[in-house]
C-alpha positions in Angstrom: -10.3 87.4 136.0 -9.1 84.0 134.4 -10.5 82.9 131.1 -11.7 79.3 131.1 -9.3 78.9 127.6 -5.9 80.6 129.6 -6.9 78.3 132.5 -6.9 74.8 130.4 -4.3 75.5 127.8 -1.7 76.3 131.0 -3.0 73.2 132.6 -2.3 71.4 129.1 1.3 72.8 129.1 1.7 71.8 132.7 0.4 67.9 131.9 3.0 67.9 128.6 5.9 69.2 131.2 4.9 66.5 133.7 4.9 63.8 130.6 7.7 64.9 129.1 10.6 64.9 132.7 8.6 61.8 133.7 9.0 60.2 130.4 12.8 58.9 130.9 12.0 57.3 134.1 9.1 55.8 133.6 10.3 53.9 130.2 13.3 52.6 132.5 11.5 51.5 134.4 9.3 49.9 131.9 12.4 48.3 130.3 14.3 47.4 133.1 11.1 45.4 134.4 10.4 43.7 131.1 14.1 42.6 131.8 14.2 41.1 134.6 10.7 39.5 133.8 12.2 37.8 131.0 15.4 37.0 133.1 13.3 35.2 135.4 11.3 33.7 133.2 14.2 32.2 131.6 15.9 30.8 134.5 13.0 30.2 136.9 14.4 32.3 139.5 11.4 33.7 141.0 13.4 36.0 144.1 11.3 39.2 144.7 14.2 41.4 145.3 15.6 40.1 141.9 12.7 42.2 140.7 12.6 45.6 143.2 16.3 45.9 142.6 17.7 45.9 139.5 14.8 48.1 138.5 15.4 50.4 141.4 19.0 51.0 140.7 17.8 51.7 136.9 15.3 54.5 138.0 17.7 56.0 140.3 20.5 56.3 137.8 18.3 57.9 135.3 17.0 60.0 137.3 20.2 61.6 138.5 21.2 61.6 135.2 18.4 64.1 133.7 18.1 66.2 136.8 19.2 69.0 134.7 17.0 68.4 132.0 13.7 68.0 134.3 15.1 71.0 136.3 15.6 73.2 133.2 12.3 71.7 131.8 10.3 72.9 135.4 12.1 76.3 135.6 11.6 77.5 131.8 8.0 76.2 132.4 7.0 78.4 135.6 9.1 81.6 134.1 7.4 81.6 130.7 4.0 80.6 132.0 3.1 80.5 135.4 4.6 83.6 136.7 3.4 86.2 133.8 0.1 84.9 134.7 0.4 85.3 138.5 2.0 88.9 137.6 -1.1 89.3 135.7 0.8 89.9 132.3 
């Protein structure tokens, strides 16, 4: 049977693995948008796919660019943690 503190301390670990490989996109994103706000801003240009995307483009570059890392992040995650608990280790 599954004690309550093994139960939320795996759930911790799994919230700071979903932070941590969402944490590059999401501050792209954040970036990029601030961008493009202030771009607009600037020049008055108020074009709705000036805004979708630049920051689009953005996301998807980064997130080709740390597949590995999220992979590696998701795989070391469930082999250390998940599966010795579903083995029952």
């Amino acid at each position: 049977m599954f004690d309550q503190a093994i139960f939320f301390d795996t759930l911790r670990q799994g919230l700071w693995v979903a932070t941590m490989i969402s944490a590059p996109i999401l501050t792209v994103a954040l970036v990029s948008g601030v961008l493009v706000g202030l771009f607009q801003a600037l020049t008055s240009i108020q074009e709705m796919t000036l805004t979708f995307v630049p920051k689009v483009l953005s996301i998807v570059i980064v997130f080709w660019a740390t597949m590995g890392f999220m992979s590696q992040t998701l795989v070391s995650f469930f082999q250390s943690t998940l599966v010795p608990l579903i083995a029952g280790g």
